[in-house]
DRENTI-114622 format. One record per residue (C-alpha): residue in one letter; x, y, z. Coordinates in pm, 1 decimal, always signed. Example, Ala and Ser with C-alpha at 12.3 -4.5 7.8 and 13.67 -1.06 7.14 Angstrom:
REM DRENTI-114622
+-------+----------+----------+----------+
! kekol !       xx !       yy !       zz !
+-------+----------+----------+----------+
!     A !  +1230.0 !   -450.0 !   +780.0 !
!     S !  +1367.0 !   -106.0 !   +714.0 !
+-------+----------+----------+----------+
***
This chain:
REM DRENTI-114622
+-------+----------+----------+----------+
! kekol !       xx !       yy !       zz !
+-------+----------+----------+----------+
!     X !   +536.8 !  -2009.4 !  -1034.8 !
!     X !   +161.6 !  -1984.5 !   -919.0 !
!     X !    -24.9 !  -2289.2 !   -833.2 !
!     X !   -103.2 !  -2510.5 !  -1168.4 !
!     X !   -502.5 !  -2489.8 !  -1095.0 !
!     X !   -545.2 !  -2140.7 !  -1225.8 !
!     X !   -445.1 !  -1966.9 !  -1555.3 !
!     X !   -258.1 !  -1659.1 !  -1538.6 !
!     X !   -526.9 !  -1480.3 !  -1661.8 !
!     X !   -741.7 !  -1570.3 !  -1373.7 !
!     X !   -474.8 !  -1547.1 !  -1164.7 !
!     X !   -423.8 !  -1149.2 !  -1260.6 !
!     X !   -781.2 !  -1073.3 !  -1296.0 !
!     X !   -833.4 !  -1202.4 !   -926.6 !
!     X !   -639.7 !   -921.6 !   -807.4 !
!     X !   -782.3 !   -630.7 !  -1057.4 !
!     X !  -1012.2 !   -521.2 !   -760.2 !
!     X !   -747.5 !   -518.3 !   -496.6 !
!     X !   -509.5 !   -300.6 !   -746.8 !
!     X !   -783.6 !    -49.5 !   -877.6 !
!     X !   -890.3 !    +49.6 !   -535.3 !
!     X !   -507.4 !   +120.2 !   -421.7 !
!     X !   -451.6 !   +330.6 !   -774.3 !
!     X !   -805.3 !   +496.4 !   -717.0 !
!     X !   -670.9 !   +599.0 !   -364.5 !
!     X !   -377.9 !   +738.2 !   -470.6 !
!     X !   -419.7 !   +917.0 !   -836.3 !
!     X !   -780.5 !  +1040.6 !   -721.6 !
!     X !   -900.7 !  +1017.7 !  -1046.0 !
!     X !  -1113.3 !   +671.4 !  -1144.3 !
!     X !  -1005.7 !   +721.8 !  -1552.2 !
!     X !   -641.5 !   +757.8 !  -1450.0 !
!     X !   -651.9 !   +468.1 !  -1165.9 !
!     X !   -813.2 !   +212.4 !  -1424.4 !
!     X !   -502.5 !   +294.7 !  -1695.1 !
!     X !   -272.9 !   +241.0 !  -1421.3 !
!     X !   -395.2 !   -100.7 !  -1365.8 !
!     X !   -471.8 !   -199.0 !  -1702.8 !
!     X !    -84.7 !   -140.7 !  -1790.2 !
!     X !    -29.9 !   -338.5 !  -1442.6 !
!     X !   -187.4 !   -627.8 !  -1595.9 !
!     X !    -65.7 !   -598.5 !  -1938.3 !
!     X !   +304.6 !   -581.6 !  -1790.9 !
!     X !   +236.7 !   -883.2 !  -1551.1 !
!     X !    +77.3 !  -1126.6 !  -1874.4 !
!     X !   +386.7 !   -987.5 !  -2090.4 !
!     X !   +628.4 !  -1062.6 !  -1815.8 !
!     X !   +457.6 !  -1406.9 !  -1659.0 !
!     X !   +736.9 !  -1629.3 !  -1752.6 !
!     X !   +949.7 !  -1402.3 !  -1543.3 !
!     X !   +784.9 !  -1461.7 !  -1255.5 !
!     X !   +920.6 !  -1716.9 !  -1043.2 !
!     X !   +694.6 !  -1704.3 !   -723.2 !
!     X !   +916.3 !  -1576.1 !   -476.6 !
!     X !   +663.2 !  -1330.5 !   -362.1 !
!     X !   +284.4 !  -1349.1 !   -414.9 !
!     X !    +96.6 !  -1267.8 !   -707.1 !
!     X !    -43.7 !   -959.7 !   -485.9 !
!     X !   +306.6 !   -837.4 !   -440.0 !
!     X !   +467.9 !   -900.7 !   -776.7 !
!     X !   +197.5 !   -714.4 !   -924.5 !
!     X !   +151.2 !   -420.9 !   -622.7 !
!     X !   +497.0 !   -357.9 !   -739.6 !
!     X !   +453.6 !   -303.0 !  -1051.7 !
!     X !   +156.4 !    -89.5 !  -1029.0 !
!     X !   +378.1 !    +79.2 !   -734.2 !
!     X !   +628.7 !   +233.0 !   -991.4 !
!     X !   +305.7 !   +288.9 !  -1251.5 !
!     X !   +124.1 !   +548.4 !   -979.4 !
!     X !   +482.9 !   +728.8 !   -870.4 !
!     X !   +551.5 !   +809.7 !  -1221.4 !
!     X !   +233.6 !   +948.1 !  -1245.0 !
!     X !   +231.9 !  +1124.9 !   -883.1 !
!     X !   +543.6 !  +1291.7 !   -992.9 !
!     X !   +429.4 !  +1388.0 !  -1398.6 !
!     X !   +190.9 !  +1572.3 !  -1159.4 !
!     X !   +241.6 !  +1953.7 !  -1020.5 !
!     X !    -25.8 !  +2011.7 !   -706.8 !
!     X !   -228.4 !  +2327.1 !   -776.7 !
!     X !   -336.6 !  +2619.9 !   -603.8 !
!     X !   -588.9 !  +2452.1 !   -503.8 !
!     X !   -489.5 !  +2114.9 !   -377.5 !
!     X !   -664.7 !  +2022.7 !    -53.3 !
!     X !   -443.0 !  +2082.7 !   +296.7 !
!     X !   -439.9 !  +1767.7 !   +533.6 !
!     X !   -559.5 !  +1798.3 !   +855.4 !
!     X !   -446.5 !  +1521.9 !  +1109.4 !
!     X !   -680.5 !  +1350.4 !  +1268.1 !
!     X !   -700.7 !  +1055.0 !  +1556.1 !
!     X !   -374.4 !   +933.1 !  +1816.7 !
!     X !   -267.6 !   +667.2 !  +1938.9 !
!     X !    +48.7 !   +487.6 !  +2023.4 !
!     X !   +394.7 !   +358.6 !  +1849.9 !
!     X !   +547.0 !    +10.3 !  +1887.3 !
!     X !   +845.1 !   -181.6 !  +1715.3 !
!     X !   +715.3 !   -258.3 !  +1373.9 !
!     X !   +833.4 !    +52.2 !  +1206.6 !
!     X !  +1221.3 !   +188.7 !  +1177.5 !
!     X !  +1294.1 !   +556.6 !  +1334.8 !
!     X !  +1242.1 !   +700.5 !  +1036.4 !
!     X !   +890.0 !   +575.4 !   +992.7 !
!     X !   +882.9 !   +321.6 !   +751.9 !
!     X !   +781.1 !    -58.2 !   +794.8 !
!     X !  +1070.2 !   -270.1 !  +1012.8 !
!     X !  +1176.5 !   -455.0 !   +678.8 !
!     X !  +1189.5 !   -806.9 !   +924.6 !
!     X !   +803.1 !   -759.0 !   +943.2 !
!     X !   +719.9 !   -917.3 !   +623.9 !
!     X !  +1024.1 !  -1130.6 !   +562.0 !
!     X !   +894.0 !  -1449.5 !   +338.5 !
!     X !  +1074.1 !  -1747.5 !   +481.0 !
!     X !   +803.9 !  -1883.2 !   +687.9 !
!     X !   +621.5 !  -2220.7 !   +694.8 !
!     X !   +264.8 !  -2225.3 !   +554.2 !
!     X !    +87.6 !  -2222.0 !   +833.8 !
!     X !   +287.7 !  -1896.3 !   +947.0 !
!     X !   +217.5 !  -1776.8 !   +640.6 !
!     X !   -145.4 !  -1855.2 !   +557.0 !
!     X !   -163.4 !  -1669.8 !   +944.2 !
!     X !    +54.6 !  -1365.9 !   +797.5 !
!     X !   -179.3 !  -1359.9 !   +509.1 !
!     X !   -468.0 !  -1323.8 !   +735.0 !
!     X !   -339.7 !  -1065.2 !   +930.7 !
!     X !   -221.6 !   -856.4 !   +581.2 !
!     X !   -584.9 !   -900.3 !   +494.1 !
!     X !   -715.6 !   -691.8 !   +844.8 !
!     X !   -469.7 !   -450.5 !   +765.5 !
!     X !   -672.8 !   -399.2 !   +438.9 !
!     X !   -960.9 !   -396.9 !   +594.0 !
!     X !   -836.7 !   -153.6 !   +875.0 !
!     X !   -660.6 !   +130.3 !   +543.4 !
!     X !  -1052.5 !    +85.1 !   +426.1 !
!     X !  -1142.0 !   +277.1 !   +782.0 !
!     X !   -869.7 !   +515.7 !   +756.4 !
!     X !   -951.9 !   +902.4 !   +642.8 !
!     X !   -918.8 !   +866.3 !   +233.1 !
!     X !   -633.3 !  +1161.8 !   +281.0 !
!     X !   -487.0 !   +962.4 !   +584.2 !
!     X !   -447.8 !   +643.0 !   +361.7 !
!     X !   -353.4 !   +799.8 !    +77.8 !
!     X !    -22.5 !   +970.3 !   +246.5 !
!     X !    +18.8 !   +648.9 !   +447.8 !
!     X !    +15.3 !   +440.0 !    +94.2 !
!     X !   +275.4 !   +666.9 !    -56.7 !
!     X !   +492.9 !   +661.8 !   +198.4 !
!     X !   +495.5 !   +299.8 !   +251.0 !
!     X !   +358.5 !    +93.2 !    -40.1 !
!     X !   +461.2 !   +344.0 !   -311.3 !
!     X !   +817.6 !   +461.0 !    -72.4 !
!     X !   +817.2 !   +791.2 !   -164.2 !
!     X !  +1022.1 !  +1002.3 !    +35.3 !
!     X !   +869.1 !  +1261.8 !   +343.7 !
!     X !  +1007.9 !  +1559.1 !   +115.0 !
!     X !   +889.5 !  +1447.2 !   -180.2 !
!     X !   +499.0 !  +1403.6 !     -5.1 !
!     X !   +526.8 !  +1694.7 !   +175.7 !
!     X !   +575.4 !  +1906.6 !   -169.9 !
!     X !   +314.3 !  +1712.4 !   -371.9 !
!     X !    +62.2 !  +1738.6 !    -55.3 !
!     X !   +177.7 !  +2056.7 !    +65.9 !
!     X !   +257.5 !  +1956.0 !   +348.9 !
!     X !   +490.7 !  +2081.4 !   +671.4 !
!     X !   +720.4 !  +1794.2 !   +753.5 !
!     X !   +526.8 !  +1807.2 !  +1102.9 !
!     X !   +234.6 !  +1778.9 !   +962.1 !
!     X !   +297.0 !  +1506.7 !   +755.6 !
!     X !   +456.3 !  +1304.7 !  +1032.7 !
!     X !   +185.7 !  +1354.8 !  +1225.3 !
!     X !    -28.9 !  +1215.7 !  +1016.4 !
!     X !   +175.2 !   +923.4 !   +938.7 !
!     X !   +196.5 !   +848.0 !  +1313.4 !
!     X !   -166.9 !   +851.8 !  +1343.1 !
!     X !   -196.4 !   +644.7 !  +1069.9 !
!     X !     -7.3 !   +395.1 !  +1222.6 !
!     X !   -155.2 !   +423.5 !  +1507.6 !
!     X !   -528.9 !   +400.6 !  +1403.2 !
!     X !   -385.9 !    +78.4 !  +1203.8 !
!     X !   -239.8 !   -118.0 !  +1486.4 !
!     X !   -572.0 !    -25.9 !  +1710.7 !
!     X !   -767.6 !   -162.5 !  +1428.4 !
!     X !   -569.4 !   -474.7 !  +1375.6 !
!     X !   -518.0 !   -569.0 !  +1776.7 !
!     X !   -888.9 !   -560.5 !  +1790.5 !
!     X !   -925.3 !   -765.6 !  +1492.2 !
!     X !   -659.6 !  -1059.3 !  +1562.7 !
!     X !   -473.1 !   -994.4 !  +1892.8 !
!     X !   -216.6 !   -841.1 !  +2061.1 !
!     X !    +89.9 !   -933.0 !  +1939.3 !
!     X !   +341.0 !  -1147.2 !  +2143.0 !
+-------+----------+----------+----------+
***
């Protein structure tokens, strides 16, 4: 469980900010973003007894909003006049993601000690700050692709997107990311 010197509702208020701005990114729409989190939170305090602290509190609850913001990416039918990406910045690939362009699943494996961990937590934290300096249309595709892991097809329909397009972008997403973070903390070893 969380550490005994906060209550859960502190504990799930602390990350309110950190959850609206990813449900803001992706649903566009500040009304729909703030229901999204509020039924985040209300499903975390119903289901806090549940949660055993295997993952962190940021996790456990980015998962749960995760499934709130694809249910309502895919209630939604993109219009005539949805906006078409254009792809922007390059830069380029390393080992951290698999071939078909998703996060290396041994990159944030939780079996660490703490100081590895307070370290990883650092680093997670540029990588916030780095999406922040991202295109909003660059981050958002990024974010559903690998924080929401929605398939390339399914994107590419609800952005109208080519699948070239799309992986371009996703590339230079990366990309822009890990120049952003090596500048921030390092080159990795």
């Amino acid at each position: 469980m969380m550490d005994g010197a906060r209550d859960p509702w502190q504990a799930l208020a602390g990350e309110r900010p950190f959850l609206l701005r990813l449900a803001r990114l992706q649903l566009g729409s500040q009304a729909d973003a703030e229901d999204a989190v509020q039924d985040t939170l209300i499903g975390a305090a119903r289901g806090w007894n549940g949660y055993a602290g295997r993952a962190t509190l940021r996790s456990w609850l980015t998962g749960i909003l995760r499934h709130k913001i694809v249910d309502l990416i895919r209630s939604r039918r993109p219009g005539p006049d949805a906006p078409v990406l254009v792809p922007d910045g390059e830069a380029e690939f390393d080992g951290l993601f698999t071939p078909d362009g998703a996060w290396h699943p041994d990159t944030f494996v939780d079996t660490m000690c703490g100081a590895t961990l307070a370290a990883q937590r650092q680093l997670l934290d540029i990588v916030e700050l780095c999406m922040r300096r991202l295109p909003e249309d660059t981050a958002r595709l990024f974010l559903m692709r690998e924080y929401l892991g929605m398939e390339l097809k399914e994107i590419e329909e609800h952005c109208m997107l080519t699948n070239a397009n799309l992986r371009v972008v996703l590339y230079r997403a990366r990309m822009r990311l890990r120049e952003c973070t090596v500048r921030s903390w390092g080159e990795p070893e």
